[in-house]
C-alpha positions in Angstrom: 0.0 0.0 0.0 0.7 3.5 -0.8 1.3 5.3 2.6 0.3 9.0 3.0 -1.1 11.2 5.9 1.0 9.0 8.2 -0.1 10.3 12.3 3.4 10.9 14.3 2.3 10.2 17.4 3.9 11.5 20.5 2.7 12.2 24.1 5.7 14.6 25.7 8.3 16.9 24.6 10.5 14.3 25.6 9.5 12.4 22.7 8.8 15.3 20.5 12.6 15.4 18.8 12.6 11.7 17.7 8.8 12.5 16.2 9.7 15.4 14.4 13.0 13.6 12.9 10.4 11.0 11.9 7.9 13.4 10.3 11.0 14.7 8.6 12.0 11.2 6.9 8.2 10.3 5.5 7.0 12.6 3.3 3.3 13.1 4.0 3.7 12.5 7.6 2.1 15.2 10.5 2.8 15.4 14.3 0.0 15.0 16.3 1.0 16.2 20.3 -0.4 16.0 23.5 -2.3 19.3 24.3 -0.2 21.3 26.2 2.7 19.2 25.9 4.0 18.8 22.3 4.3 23.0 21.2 4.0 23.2 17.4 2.0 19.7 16.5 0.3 19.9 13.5 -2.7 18.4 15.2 -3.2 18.6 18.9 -5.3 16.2 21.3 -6.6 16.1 24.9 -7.8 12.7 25.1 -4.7 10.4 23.9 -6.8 6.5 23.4 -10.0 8.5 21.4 -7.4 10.1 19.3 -5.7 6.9 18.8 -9.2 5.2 18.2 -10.2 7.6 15.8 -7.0 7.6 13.5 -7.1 3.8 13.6 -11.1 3.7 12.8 -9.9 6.2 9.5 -7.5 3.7 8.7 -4.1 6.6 9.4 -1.0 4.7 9.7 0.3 5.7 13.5 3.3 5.5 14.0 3.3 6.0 18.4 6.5 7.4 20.1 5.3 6.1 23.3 5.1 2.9 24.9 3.9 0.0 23.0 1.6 -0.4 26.0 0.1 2.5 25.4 -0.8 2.0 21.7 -2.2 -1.8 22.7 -4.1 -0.7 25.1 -6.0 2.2 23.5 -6.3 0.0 20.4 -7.1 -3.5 22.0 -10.9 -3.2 21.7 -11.1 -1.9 17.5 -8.7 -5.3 16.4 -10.9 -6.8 14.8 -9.9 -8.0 11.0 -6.0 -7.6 10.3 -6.4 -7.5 6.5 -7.9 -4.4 7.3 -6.1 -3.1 9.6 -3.8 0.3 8.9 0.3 0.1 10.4 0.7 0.7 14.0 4.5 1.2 14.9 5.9 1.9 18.5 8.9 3.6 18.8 10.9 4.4 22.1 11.8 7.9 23.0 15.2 7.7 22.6 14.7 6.3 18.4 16.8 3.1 19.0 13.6 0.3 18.9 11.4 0.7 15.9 8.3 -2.1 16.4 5.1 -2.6 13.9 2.5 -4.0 16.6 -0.3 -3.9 13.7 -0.4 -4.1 9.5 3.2 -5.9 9.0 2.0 -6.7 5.6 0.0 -3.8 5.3 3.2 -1.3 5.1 3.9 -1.4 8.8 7.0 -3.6 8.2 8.6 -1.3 5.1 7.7 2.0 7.5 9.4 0.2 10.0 12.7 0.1 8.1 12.6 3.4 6.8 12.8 5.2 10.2 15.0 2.8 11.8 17.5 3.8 9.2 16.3 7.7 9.9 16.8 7.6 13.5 19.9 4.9 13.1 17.8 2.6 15.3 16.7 -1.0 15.2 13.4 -2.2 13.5 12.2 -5.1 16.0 10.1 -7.2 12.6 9.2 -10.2 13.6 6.5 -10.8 11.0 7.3 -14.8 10.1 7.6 -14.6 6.2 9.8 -11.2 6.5 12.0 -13.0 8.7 12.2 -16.0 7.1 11.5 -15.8 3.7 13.2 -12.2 3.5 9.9 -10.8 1.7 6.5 -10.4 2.2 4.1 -11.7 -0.6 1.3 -9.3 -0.1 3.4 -6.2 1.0 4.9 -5.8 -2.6 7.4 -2.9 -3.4 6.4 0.9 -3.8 4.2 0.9 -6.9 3.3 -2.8 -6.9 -0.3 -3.8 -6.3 -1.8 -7.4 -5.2 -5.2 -8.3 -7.3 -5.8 -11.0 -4.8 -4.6 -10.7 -0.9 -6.3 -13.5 0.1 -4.0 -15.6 -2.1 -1.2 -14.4 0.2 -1.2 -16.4 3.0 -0.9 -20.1 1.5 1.9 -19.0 -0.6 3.5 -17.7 2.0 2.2 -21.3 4.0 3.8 -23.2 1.4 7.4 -21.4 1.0 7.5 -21.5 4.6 6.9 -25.6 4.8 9.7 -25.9 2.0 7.0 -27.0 -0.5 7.8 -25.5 -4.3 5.6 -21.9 -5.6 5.3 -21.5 -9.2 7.1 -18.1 -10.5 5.6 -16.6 -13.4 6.8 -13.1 -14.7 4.5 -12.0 -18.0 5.4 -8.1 -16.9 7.9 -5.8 -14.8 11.2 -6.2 -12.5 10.1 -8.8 -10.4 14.0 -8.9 -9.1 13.2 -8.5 -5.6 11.6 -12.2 -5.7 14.7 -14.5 -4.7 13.4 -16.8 -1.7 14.1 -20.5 -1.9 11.2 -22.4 -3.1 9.8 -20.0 -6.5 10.8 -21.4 -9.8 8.5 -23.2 -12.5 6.6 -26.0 -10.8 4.1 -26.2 -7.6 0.4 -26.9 -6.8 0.5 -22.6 -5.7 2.3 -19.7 -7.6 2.6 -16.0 -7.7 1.8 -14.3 -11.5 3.3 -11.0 -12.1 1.3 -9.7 -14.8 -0.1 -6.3 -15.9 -3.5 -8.0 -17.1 -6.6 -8.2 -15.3 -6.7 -11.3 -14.2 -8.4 -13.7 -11.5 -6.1 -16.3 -9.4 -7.8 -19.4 -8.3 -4.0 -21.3 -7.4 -1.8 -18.0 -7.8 -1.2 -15.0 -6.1 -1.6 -12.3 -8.6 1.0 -9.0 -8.6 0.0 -5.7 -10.8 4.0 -4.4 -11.3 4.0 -0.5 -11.8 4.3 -0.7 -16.0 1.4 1.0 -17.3 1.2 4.8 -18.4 -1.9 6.0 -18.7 -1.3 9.2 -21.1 -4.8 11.3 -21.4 -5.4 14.8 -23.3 -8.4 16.8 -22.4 -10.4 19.9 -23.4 -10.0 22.8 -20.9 -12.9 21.9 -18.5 -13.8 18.2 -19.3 -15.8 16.5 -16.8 -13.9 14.3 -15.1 -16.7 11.4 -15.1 -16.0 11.5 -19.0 -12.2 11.0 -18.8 -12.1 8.5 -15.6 -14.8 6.1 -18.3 -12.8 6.7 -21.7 -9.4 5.2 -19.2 -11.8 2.3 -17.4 -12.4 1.0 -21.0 -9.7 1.6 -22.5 -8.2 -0.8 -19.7 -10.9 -3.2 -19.9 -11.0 -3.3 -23.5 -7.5 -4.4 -23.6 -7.5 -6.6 -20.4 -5.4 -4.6 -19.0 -5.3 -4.3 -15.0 -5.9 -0.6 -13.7 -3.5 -1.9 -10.4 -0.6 -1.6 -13.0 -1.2 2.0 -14.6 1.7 3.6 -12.9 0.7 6.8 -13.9 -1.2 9.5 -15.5 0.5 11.3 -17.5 -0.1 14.6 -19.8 0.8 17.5 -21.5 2.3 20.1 -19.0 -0.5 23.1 -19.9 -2.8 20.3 -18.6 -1.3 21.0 -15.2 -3.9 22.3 -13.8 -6.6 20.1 -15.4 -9.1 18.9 -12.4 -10.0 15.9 -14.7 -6.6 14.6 -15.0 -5.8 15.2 -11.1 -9.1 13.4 -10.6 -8.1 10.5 -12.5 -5.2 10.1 -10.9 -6.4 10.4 -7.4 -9.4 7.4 -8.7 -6.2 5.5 -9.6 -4.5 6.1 -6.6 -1.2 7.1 -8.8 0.7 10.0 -9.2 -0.4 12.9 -12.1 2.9 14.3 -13.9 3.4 16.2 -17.1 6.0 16.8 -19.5 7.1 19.8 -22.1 5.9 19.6 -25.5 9.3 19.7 -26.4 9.8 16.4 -24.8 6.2 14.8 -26.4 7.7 16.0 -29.8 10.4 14.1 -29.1 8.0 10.6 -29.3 7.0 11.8 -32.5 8.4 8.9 -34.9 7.1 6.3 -32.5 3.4 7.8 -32.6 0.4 5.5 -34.6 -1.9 8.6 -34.9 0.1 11.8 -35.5 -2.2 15.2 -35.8 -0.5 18.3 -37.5 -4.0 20.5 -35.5 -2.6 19.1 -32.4 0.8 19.9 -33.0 -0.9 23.8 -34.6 -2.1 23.6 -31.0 0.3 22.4 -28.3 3.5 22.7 -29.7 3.8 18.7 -30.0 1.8 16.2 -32.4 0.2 14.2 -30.2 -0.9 14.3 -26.1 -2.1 10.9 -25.3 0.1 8.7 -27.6 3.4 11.0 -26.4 3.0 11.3 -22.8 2.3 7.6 -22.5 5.5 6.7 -24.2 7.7 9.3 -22.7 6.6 8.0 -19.3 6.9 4.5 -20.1 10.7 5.1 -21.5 12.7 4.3 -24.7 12.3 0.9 -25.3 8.2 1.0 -24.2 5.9 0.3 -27.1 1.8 1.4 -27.1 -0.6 -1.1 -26.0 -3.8 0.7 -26.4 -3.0 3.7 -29.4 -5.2 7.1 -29.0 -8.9 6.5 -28.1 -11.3 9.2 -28.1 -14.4 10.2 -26.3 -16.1 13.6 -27.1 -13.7 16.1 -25.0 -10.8 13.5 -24.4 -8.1 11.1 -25.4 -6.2 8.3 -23.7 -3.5 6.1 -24.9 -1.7 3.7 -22.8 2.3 2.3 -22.9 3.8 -0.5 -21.7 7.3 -0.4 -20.0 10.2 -3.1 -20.3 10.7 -2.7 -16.8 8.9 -1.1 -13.8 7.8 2.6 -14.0 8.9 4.9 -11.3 6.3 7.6 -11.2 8.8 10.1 -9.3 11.4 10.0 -12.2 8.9 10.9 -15.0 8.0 14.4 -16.0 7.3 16.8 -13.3 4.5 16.5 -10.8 1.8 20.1 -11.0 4.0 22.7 -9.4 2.5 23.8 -5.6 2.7 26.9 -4.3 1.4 27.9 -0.9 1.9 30.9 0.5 1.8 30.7 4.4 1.6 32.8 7.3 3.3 31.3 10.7 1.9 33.8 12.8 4.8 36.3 15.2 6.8 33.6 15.4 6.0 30.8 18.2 5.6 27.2 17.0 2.1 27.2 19.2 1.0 30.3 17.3 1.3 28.7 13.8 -1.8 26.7 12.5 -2.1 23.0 11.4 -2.5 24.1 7.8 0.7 26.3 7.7 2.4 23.5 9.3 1.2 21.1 6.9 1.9 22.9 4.3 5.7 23.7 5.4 6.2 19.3 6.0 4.8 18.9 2.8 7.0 21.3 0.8 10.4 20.7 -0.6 11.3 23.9 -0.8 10.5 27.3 1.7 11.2 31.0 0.5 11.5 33.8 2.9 13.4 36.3 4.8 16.2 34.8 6.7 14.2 35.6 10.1 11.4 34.2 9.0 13.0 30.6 8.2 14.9 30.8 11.2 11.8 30.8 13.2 10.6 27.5 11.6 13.3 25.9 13.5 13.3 22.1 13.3 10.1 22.4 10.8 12.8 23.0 8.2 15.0 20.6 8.4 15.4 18.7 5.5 13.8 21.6 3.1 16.4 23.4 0.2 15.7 26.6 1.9 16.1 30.1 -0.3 16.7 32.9 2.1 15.8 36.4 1.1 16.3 39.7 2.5 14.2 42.5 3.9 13.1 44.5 1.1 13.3 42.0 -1.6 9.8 40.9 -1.5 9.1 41.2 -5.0 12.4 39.1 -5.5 11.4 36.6 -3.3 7.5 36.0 -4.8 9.1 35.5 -8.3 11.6 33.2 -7.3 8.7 31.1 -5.3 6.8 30.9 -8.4 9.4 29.9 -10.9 11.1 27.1 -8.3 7.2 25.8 -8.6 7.1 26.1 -12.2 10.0 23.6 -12.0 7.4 21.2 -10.6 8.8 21.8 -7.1 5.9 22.1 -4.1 7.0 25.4 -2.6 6.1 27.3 0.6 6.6 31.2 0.4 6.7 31.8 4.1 6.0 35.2 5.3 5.5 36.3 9.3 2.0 37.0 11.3 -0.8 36.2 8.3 -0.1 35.7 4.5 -3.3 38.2 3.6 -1.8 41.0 6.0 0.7 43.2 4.9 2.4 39.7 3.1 3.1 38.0 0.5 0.0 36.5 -0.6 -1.0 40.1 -2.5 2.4 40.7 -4.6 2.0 37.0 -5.6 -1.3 37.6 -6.9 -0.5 41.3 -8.7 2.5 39.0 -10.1 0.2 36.2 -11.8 -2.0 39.0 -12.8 0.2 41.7 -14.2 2.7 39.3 -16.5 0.3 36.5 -17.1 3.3 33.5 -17.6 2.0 30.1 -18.7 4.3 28.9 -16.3 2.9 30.0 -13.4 -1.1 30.1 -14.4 -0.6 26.1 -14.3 0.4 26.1 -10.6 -1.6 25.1 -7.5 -1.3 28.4 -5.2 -3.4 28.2 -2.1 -2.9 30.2 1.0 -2.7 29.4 4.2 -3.8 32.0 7.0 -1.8 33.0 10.2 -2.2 35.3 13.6 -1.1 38.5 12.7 0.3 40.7 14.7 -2.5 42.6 15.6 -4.5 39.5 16.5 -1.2 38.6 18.8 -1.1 41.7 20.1 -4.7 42.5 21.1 -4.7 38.9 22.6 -1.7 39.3 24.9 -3.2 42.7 26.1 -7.1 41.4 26.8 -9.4 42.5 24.0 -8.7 45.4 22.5 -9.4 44.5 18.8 -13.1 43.2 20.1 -15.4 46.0 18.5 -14.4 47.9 14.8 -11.4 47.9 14.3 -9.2 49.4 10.9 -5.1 48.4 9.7 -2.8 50.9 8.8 0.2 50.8 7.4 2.9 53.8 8.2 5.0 53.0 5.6 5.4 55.2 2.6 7.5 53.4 0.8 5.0 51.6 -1.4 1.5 54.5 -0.6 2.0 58.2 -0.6 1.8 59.7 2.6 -1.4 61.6 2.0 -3.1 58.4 1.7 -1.9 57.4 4.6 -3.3 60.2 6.1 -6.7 60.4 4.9 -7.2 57.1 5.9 -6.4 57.9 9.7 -8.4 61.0 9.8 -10.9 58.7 8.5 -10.2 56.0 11.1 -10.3 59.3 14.0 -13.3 60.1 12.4 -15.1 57.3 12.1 -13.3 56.3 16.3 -12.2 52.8 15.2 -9.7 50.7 16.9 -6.4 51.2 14.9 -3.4 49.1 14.4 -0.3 51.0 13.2 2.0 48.5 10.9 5.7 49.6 10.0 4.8 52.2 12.4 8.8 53.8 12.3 12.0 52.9 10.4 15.4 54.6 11.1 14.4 56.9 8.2 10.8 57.1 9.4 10.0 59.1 12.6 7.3 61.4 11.6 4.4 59.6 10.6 3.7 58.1 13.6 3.9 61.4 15.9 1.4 62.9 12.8 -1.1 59.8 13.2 -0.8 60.5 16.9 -1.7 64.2 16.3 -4.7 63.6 14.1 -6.5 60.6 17.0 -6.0 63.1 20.0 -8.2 65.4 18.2 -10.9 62.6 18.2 -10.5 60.9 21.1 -9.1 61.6 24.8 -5.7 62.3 25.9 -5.9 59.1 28.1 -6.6 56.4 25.9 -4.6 53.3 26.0 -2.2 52.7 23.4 -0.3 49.1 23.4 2.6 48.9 22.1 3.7 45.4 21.4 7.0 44.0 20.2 8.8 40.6 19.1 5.7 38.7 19.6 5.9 35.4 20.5 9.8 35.6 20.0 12.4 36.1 22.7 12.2 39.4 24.3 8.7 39.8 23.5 8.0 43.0 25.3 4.2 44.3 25.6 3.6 48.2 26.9 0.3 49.8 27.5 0.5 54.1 27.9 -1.9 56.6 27.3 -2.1 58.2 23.9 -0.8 61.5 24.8 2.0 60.0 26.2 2.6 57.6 22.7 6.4 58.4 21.9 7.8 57.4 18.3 11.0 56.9 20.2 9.7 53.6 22.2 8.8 51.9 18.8 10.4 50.6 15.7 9.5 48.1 13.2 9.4 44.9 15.2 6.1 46.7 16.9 2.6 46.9 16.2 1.0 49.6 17.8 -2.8 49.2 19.1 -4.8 52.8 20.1 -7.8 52.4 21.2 -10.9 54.2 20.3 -13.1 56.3 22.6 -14.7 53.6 24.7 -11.8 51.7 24.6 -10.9 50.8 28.9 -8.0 50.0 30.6 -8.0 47.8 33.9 -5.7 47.5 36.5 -5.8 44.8 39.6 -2.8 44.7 41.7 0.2 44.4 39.5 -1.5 43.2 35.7 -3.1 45.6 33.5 -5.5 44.5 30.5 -7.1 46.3 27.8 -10.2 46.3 26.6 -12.8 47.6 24.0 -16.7 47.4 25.0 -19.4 45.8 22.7 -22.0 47.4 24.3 -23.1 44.7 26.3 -23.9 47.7 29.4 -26.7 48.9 27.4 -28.1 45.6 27.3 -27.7 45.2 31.2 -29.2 48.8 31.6 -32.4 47.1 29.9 -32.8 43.8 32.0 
């Protein structure tokens, strides 16, 4: 099985190292901590066996840095069928014992091996055919599918008794099966075959040598496509369990019929140039000159299944057509790797981490970042990430170079690459997210309107701010930038009188510089003449960073000296309170909830 969304499963910060190595090693892969305990889990729980009962009940792999008891216990009562089971791995909180407790055959044992070699720990299998027979029968390599996992266990019965297993290899690289006891006679045998066929006395294996190459009018429905590729399979008596692939032209990048396909198939989608579709020209059956007026190449279907399936491939199934879509399929000599061909659809996701704490950064901007192979930002910015880029190609900007830093994001994922631009407090705010945006729009590159770009909110400052002083931001409220750089300063000021005017709540962004100390003084100026000398201002700094400094004064008293551009400044508005008991002060901004009380 093809493992994804794998749960890294740890109870204490103790643990929390070894689980975030592991999340590192297994692509796909999200921490999931102990409310309270594990800072910065993508996914946080208070009750630790429902959580476990859950993810086991959706079939997540788990892999549990914890106590095996732990995991046996909370699981005990769901065992129930253990072909269906997902992987359950223990691993100690030190790394050095790696044990699958549950799904050995169902990926639990290859999982195992891969983060024992991550940590540089051992991997306890004791699964009898692995140990034995140095191979599991219905845990197959990546990309291999069994048609018949019920067959497994007498196979594996008989090569464990010493009793002979027919081999027979119609398709594929069927290298990695070498135990005693295959060759060409016995009353059982494994069939490695690429047809769609039913084992009565064989195990049946689908090897990874099918590509599935599909063309599309923009907007197809995908019901259309997924049944031209079903009978196109079926017509040939070809199994879908070996299509290693879908595979198209690289403008259909962004095709949701394609990407549907794929996902049905449970394979990856990639594309290729037309350059490199041209180049399967003089092996096509049905070259067009209108799709070669169109696309730069002569033919979709027929070329991306050939390029895909490599050099010495030949079509098994020429182009078919339905009324918006085409779909040809090759057959490899040897398996397909699905990484190695074309490029997958570039990603680009554009993510806000909040001020900077690992507890202030949402499950979907951590998701994102373990997902992506690459992260663009300010150097800061990055650093902040702390162990959540390990293992990334990181691309470090500097302040100012924002424009700099969105191209380069979008043209490392127009190489195919899954990218995360990463920008401080939220995306949407004052960020990236915008320039991105005014970037696609203004130049209008075919490399970049292919792209997935998706963006993933954040606290922002003024959020962090209002939160660590009560509840300031809790009534209308307004944004303003100081900065002149990029909006003339009589903008700027319009929009405060406006803000005076109208008595919202105001954050001040880039409210100084070293060459900026006027505008804030002139903001201050234009509030007192719309609200009282006394009302509190909060002036907050290095949020949820070291030295994170939070300063309430009165507005009068607001001094551009005390502030620079690590601050956000919050002034209130006219009904805006502040509260003092003993030694702790908090702000906040009535709803008018005392006009209700007057009433009752």
């Amino acid at each position: 099985m093809e493992l994804m969304d794998i749960a890294i499963v740890t109870l204490s910060t103790a643990g929390s190292g070894v689980a975030r190595a592991i999340a590192a090693a297994l692509p796909g892969a999200h921490l999931h901590g102990l409310a309270e305990r594990v800072p910065g889990a993508d996914v946080t729980f208070t009750d630790t066996a429902a959580h476990l009962r859950t993810l086991f009940s959706q079939g997540t792999p788990i892999v549990g840095v914890c106590a095996a008891g732990i995991l046996i216990r909370a699981l005990a009562p769901l065992l129930d069928d253990k072909r269906t089971e997902p992987p359950v791995i223990a691993v100690s909180a030190d790394g050095a014992s790696v044990v699958p407790l549950l799904g050995g055959h169902h990926g639990a044992n290859r999982l195992t091996t891969v983060i024992a070699a991550a940590l540089g720990g051992q991997a306890a299998i004791t699964t009898a055919g692995d140990v034995t027979l140095g191979l599991a029968p219905d845990d197959p390599p990546k990309g291999w599918r069994v048609g018949n996992p019920e067959a497994a266990k007498p196979v594996a019965a008989a090569l464990l008794a010493g009793q002979p297993v027919r081999l027979e290899v119609e398709n594929g690289s069927a290298g990695w099966l070498t135990t005693p006891g295959l060759g060409d006679e016995g009353l059982l045998g494994i069939r490695v075959t690429a047809q769609a066929v039913d084992g009565d006395d064989e195990l049946i294996l689908h090897p990874p040598v099918l590509a599935l190459g599909v063309g599309c009018e923009r907007g197809t429905d995908p019901a259309e496509l997924s049944a031209l590729a079903r009978d196109s399979l079926a017509e040939a008596g070809l199994s879908a369990a070996s299509v290693a692939c879908v595979v198209s032209l690289d403008l259909k990048a962004d095709e949701p019929a394609v990407h549907a396909l794929a996902a049905e198939l449970g394979v990856a989608a990639r594309f290729f140039t037309a350059a490199a579709l041209e180049a399967e020209r003089p092996r096509l059956i049905h070259p067009s000159n209108a799709v070669f007026a169109e696309t730069g190449c002569h033919g979709v279907a027929e070329g991306a299944a050939l390029a895909a399936a490599g050099p010495e491939s030949r079509l098994i199934v020429d182009k078919r057509k339905s009324t918006r879509a085409t779909c040809a399929i090759a057959l490899a000599a040897g398996d397909i790797d699905a990484a190695g061909v074309g490029r997958p659809q570039g990603r680009l996701a554009i993510v806000g981490i909040g001020p900077g704490a690992a507890d202030w950064r949402t499950p979907e901007a951590s998701r994102a970042i373990a997902t992506a192979t690459d992260l663009v930002g300010y150097g800061l910015y990055l650093d902040l990430l702390g162990d959540a880029a390990v293992g990334k190609t990181r691309h470090d900007g500097t302040m100012g170079a924002e424009e700099a830093r969105a191209r380069q994001a979008l043209d490392l994922a127009a190489e195919g690459r899954s990218v995360a631009l990463v920008c401080s407090g939220d995306a949407g705010i004052y960020a990236l997210a915008t320039l991105v945006f005014e970037l696609m729009d203004r130049e209008d590159k075919a490399a970049w309107n292919h792209l997935a770009v998706s963006v993933a909110p954040g606290i922002s400052a003024l959020q962090a701010a209002a939160a660590r002083a009560g509840a300031v931001i809790n009534h209308d409220f307004c944004t303003i930038s100081l900065s002149d750089l990029l909006t003339p300063w009589d903008a700027i000021r319009r929009r405060v009188t406006a803000a005076a005017e109208g008595d919202f709540v105001v954050a001040f962004y880039n409210p100084v510089s070293k060459r900026r100390r006027d505008q804030l003084p002139a903001a201050k100026t234009i509030l007192l003449g719309h609200r009282p000398a006394e009302t509190p201002v909060v002036i907050a700094r290095n949020l949820g960073r070291d030295a994170e400094s939070v300063t309430i004064v009165r507005l009068a008293d607001l001094d551009a000296a005390d502030v620079d551009m690590l601050s956000v400044v919050l002034v209130g508005n006219s009904e805006t309170r502040l509260i003092r008991r003993g030694e702790r002060s908090w702000v906040y901004t009535p709803r008018g909830y005392a006009k209700k009380w007057e009433g009752q």
